[in-house]
C-alpha positions, 0 to 999 in steps of 0.5 A, spaced: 468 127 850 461 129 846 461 121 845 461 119 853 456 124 853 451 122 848 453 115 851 450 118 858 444 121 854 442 114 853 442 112 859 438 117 862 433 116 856 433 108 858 433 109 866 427 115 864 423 110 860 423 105 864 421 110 870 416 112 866 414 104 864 413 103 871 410 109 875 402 111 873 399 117 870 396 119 877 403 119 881 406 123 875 399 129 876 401 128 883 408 130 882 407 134 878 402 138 883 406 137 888 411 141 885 408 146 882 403 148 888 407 153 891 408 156 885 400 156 883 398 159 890 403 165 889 401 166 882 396 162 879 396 166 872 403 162 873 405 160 866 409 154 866 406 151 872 399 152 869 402 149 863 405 143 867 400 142 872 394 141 865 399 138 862 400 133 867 392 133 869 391 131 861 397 126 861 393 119 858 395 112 859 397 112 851 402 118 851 405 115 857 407 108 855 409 112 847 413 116 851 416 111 855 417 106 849 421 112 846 425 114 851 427 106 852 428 105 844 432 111 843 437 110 848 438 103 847 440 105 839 444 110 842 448 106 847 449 101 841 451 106 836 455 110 842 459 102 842 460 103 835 463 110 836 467 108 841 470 102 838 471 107 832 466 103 826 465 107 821 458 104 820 456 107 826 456 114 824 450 112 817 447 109 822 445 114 827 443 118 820 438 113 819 436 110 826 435 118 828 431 120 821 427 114 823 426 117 829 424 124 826 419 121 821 415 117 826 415 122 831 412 127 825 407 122 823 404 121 830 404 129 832 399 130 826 395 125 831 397 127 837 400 135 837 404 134 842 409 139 842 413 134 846 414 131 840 416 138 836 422 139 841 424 131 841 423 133 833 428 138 833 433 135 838 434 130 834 435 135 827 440 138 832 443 131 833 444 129 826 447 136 824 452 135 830 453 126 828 454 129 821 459 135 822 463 129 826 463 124 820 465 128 815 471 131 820 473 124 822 471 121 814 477 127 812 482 124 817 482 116 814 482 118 807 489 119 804 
């Protein structure tokens, strides 16, 4: 079951990349304005829509498009690796290890330029992860050997 569902996260990581890939910045700051509106009229000390609403306004060309191209090539190494699981390969599992480590290590690097917290959350997410792909290897590495 947590297999078909990291197989679902993919693909909701590949259809978002590719919306973020197509949809401008400025719409993504009128979205974002649109449902934060009401909020901001009833309280405008509003933490989280104030966040939202700023975060949306201060959304580059150049965060979008790492994002999107994150987004797409992390759910497309899922899905490769989901197919692996699925079909039982063994080599699937290391190779999660490595692609999320990877993943991990760059998105470090690029937050001491950007400081986006987005990447700190992706960051830990993907440490959450691992442990889980990690626990599973070994459970599964325990049933195959004799």
């Amino acid at each position: 079951m947590s297999v078909w569902l990291k197989g679902a996260h993919a693909l909701i990581e590949c259809v978002g990349g590719i919306l973020l890939y197509l949809v401008t910045t400025e719409t993504i700051a009128s979205w974002v304005n649109i449902l934060t509106q009401e909020e901001l009229i009833e309280d405008p000390n509003d933490f989280i829509a104030s966040y939202l609403s700023r975060t949306a306004a201060e959304f580059s060309v150049a965060s979008k498009e790492f994002y999107a191209f994150y987004l797409l090539s992390h759910g497309l190494i899922k899905l490769l690796l989901v197919v692996g699981l699925l079909r039982g390969k063994l080599w699937s599992y290391p190779a999660s290890l490595v692609a999320l480590g990877a993943f991990m290590a760059y998105q470090i690097y690029r937050y001491s330029y950007t400081h986006s917290p987005g990447l700190l959350v992706l960051t830990i997410f993907d440490a959450v992860v691992m442990w889980l792909i990690w626990q599973e290897w070994k459970t599964v590495r325990h049933h195959i050997t004799p």
